[in-house]
Each structure stands twice: as structure tokens, then as C-alpha cells.
N, C-alpha and C positions, 0 to 999 in steps of 0.2 A: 402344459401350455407351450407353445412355438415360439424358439429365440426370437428376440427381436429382429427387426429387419431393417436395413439402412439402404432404401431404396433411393433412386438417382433423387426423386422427387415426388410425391403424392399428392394429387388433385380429386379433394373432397366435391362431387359435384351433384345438382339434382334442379328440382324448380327454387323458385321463389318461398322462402317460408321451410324448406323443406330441414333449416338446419345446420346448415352447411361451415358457419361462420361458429356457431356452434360446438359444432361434434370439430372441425377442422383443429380449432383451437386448443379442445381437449386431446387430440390427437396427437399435434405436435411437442405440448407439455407431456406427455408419458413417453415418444420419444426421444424427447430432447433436439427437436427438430425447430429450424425459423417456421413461423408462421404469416403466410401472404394473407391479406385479406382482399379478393381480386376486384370486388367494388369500390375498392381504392383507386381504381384507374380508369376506369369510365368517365371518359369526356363530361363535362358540365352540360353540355347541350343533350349527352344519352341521360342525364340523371334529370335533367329536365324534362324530357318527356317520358320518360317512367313513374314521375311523382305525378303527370297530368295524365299519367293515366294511357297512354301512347305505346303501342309494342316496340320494339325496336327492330329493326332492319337486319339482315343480315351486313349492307356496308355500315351501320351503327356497331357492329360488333367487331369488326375484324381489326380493327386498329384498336379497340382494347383485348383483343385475346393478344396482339402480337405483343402491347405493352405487358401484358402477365405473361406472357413464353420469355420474354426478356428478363421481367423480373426474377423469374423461377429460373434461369440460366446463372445468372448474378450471384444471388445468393445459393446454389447448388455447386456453383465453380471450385469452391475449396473442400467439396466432401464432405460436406454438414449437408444432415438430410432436411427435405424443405418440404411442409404441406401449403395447401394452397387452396382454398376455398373459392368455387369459380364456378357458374351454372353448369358452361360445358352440354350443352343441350341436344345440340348434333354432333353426327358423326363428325362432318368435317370440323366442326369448331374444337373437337378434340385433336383432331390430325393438326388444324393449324397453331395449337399449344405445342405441340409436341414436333411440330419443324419452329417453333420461336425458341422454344426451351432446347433446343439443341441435344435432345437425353432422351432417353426412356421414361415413359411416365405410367405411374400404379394409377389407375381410376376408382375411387371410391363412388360408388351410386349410393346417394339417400333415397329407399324407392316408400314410399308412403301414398294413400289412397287422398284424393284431392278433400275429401271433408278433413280428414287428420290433418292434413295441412292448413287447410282452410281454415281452421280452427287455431291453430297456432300464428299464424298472420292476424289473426284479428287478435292475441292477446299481445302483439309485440309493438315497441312503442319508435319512434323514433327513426326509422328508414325510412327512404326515401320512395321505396316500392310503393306503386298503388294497391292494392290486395285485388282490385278490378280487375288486375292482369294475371292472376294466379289462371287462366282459363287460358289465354293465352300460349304462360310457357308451357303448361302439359300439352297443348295443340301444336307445338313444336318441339317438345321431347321425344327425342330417340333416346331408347334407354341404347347400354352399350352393348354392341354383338356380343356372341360368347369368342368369336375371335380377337375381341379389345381386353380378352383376359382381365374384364374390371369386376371388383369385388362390390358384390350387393348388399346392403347394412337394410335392414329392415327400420323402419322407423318406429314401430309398434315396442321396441325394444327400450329398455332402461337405458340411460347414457352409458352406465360404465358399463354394463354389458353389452352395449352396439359396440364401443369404443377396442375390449379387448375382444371382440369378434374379428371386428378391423385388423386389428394387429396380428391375429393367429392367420386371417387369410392374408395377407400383407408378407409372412413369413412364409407360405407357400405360392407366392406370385411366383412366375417365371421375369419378371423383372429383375434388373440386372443392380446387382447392389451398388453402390455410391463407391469411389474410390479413392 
């Protein structure tokens, strides 16, 4: 197995359902890493029309990826590595994490087939997400170029096994370790 790795920062990202808050969180516990949970920072009015069922806008988004590039700055500033659970869905909502966050950032893709997900959104209790928009985010998902050097986690996977996949590809990112 692949030394650990103490990357600037690591954004768990994928659709709705796919995980993220998840696998994120087991992530940063095996690293010893903070963990963001980036639906933490969405405007009341964007959680408002996500639970009515309402896509969200591209200007619905952009002032919460800068709020998570901030957050992920914040807690990254002292060299404690940081995951971050955050859709991340297009390309530029990546670039704009990553001109907030002031750093380099590892991207974790959760890539799973919309029934596998769709199947796990209907067993989960308590979000805010309508599960009517799971159509939605895969019809605005860009997964990431292979120039965004982000690491692909299969969902079909066991937790601990997706989780030290992560980790071995994570140690050979070209991302630049935390200082």
C-alpha cells in the first residue's frame, strides 16, 4: 500500500446520493484530516428550492462554492489536510473551488450508474435533496477531464475498499502535498 498522503486539500465530489458526505467523512478519519460538509453552506433560499424540488442555477451556486473555497482555505492554512464533500459537478464549479480555496485541490469522483444511486437516495432519511432532482444533477455532471488529474472511486465498491483505493490513488496524485 501507498504512504499516506497530505494533500493541500481533497474534494469528495459526484451527484446527489452518490456518497459523498459518506465516503468524505470516512476519508478524512483515516487521514486525520478536518472534514467540510459543503451543504453546510448553501444559502437557505438554494435549500429551499432543492427540498421543492427546483434545480439550482448556476448564480445559485457560485456564492456557495466561494463560501466552501473559503471554508477549504481556512481550515487548510495551518497544514492539516482537509476533505470536503461538495457536488463539484462542472468543470468550472471545480476551477471556481479552487481559485476560492487558494491551493491545489485532489478531486475524488464518486462515478456510480443513476439506478445505484437512485436506489440509495430512496433509502436515506433526513436531507433536504428532493431525490426528483437526481435527473437533474447527472444532466449537468461533467465528470472530471483526465487533465483535472481526479481520482475515480467506483461506487459498486465496499466502503473500506473504495475508501483505501482513494488513498493509494491520493498518494500518487501529482498534487502538491500540504506544508
Amino acid at each position: 500500500m501507498a504512504s499516506e498522503p497530505r494533500p493541500a486539500a481533497i474534494v469528495v465530489m459526484g451527484v446527489a446520493g452518490a456518497g459523498k458526505s459518506t465516503v468524505g467523512a470516512r476519508l478524512a478519519e483515516r487521514l486525520g484530516a478536518a472534514f467540510i460538509e459543503g451543504d453546510r453552506f448553501h444559502l437557505p433560499a438554494s435549500i429551499d428550492k432543492m427540498a421543492a424540488g427546483i434545480p439550482l442555477a448556476d448564480d445559485d451556486r457560485w456564492p456557495w462554492l466561494e463560501a466552501v473555497g473559503r471554508e477549504i482555505a481556512r481550515l487548510a492554512a495551518d497544514g492539516r489536510p482537509v476533505v470536503c464533500a461538495c457536488s463539484a459537478l462542472k468543470r468550472a464549479y471545480r476551477d471556481r473551488l479552487r481559485e476560492s480555496a487558494g491551493r491545489p485541490l485532489a478531486f475524488v469522483y464518486l462515478d456510480g450508474t443513476r439506478d445505484l444511486i437512485a436506489g440509495r437516495m430512496a433509502a436515506r432519511t433526513g436531507h433536504f435533496f428532493a431525490p426528483s432532482l437526481l435527473d437533474s444533477q447527472f444532466a449537468a455532471l461533467e465528470p472530471p477531464g483526465e487533465d483535472e488529474g481526479a481520482i475515480t472511486a467506483d461506487l459498486r465498491l465496499p466502503m473500506g475498499e473504495m475508501v483505501e483505493r482513494i488513498i493509494d490513488g491520493l498518494a500518487d496524485s501529482k498534487v502538491p502535498p500540504s506544508r
